[in-house]
Structures are given as structure tokens and as C-alpha cells.
N, C-alpha and C positions, 0 to 999 in steps of 0.2 A: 056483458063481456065485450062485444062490439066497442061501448063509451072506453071501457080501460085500454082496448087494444086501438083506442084512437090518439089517445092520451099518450101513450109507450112511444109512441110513430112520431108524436111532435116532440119528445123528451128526446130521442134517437135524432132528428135534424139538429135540434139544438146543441146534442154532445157534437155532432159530426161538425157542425159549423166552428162550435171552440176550439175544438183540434185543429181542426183547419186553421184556425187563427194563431192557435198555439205553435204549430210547426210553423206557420212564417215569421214568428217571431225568433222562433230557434235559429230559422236558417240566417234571421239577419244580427241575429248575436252573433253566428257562426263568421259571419261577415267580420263583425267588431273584432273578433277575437282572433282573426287572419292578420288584420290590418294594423294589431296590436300585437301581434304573436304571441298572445295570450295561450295558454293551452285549453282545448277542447273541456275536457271532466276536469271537475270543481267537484269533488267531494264534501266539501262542507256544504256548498248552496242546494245539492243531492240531501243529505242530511236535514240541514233547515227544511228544505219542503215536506219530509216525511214526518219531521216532528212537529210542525203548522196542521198536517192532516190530522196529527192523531189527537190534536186540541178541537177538532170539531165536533159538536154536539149531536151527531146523526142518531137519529134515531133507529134504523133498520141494518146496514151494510156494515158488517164486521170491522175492526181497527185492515185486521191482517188481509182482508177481500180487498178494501181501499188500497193499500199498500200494494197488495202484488197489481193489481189498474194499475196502479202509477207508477210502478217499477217500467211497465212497457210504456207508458206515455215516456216516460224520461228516457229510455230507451228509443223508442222511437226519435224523440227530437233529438238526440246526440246525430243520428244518422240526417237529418235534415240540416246540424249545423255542419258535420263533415263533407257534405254537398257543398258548401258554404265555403270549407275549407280548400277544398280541391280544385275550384274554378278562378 
């Protein structure tokens, strides 16, 4: 049990570091999208990513598990690019 619960701990750095990368890259679209006076939510590129996800071949984690994750990941970076927008 120890080797699996060693394994989960480097999988958990590794999400946390993506995110991390993923909200800075939110915040500097949020940037893009000031500078352009682009509007914040793009429903279609919301769209596209959920239907890229549901082409994946996972073996384990549900279509619908995947999607509510990344309802809050894409939730969350709106609020990193609105940082973005506000300064």
C-alpha cells in the first residue's frame, strides 16, 4: 500500500504543478483579452475542451467525473483571467 500511496503523492505534485501552469496561462490570456477588449467566457473554446475530453480513451474515470474536474479547472482559470482583467 505504502508503493501506491507513494505513487498518488507524485501524480498529486504533478496535477498541482499543471494547474499552476494552467492558471498562469489564464491569467496571461486574461491579459490578451484586456489589451484586446476581447470578452472574458468564449463558450465555444468552453465547449471544444469538453468535447477533446470526452475523445479520450481513459480507461478508469467516468466521461461525466472528467467533466465536472474541469468544469472547476475552467472555473477556476476564468477567475485568474478576471485578476488579469481588473489590474
Amino acid at each position: 500500500m505504502e508503493k501506491l500511496r507513494k505513487e498518488i503523492d507524485l501524480i498529486d505534485r504533478q496535477i498541482a504543478e499543471l494547474l499552476d501552469r494552467r492558471m498562469r496561462l489564464a491569467y496571461e490570456i486574461g491579459l490578451y483579452k484586456k489589451e484586446k477588449n476581447f470578452s472574458l467566457i468564449h463558450p465555444d473554446r468552453e465547449k471544444g475542451i469538453y468535447e477533446k475530453l470526452s475523445q479520450l480513451d481513459l480507461k478508469t474515470i467516468y466521461p461525466e467525473e472528467l467533466r465536472e474536474i474541469y468544469h472547476l479547472i475552467i472555473e477556476i482559470g476564468r477567475r485568474y483571467g478576471a485578476r488579469a482583467l481588473n489590474e
